[in-house]
N, C-alpha and C positions, 0 to 999 in steps of 0.2 A: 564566511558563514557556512559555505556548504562543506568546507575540508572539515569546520568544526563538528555538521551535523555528521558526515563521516567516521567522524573518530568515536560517536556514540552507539551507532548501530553497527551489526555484525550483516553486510549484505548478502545477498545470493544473487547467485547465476539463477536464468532460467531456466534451466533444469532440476539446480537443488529447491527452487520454489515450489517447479511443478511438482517435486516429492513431499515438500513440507504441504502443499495444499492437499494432495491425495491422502496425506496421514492428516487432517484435519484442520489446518491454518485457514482462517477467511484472508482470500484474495481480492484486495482493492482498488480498482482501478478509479481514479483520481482525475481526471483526462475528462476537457470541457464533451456535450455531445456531439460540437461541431468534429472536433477532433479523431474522435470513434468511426461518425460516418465517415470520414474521409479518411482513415487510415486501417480503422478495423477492430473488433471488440475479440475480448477473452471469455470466452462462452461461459467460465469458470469462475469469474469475477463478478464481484458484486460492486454497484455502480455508488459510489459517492463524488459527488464533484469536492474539488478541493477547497472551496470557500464553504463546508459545511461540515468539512470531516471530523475537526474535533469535538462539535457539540453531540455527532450524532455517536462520535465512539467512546466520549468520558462515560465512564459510568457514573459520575453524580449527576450528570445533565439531565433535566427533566426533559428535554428531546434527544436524547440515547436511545439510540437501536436498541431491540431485544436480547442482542448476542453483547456488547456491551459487557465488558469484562475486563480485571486488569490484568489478570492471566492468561486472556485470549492472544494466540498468536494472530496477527496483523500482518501482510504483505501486502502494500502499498507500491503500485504501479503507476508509473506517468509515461508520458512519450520515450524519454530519452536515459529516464534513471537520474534528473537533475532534481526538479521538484519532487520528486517523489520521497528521496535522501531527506531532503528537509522536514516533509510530511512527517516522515517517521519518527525523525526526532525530535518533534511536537507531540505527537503521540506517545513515548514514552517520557517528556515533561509531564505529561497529566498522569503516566502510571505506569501503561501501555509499555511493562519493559521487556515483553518481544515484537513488539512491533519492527520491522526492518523493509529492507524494499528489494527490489530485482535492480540488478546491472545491468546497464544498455536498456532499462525499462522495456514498452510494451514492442518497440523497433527490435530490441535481441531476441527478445520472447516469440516473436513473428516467424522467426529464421527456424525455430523449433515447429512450425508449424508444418 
């Protein structure tokens, strides 16, 4: 499942994120709240836990975020770059086709810190 979500999305390193979020991509960090306190948040990320992500980023859901777009780039973060791979390619199932995720998730993104 996850080689297959793979072969649908185009990842990035945390660096090329951090560029694609500076030119305008919403950064999403996915990641329960236990996990944040105990590991560390992206001051640059906006918070969806992952049992909520698709309702709040389809845009036909009548509980869709404002930003809620099928053109909107998406980066999708989780701890390690496993779920987050999968997130993604739920998110562009509903449309979402630049949604994509970081490599090594919020752990490689950390080392940039």
């Amino acid at each position: 499942m996850l080689e297959s979500a793979r072969r649908r999305i185009v990842r990035l390193t945390p660096s090329e994120a951090e560029e694609a979020w500076q030119a305008g991509a919403v950064l999403i960090d996915i990641r329960p709240s236990a996990q944040r306190k105990a590991e560390g948040v992206l001051p640059q990320a906006l918070i969806i836990e992952r049992n909520v992500l698709e309702w709040r980023l389809d845009p036909s859901s009548d509980a869709r975020l404002a930003l809620a777009d099928y053109d909107l780039q998406v980066i999708v973060v989780c701890q390690e770059g496993y779920t987050s791979s999968l997130a993604a390619a739920s998110l562009q199932e509903l449309g979402l086709h630049r949604a994509t995720d970081v490599i090594g998730g919020y752990a490689a993104w950390r080392e940039l810190l």
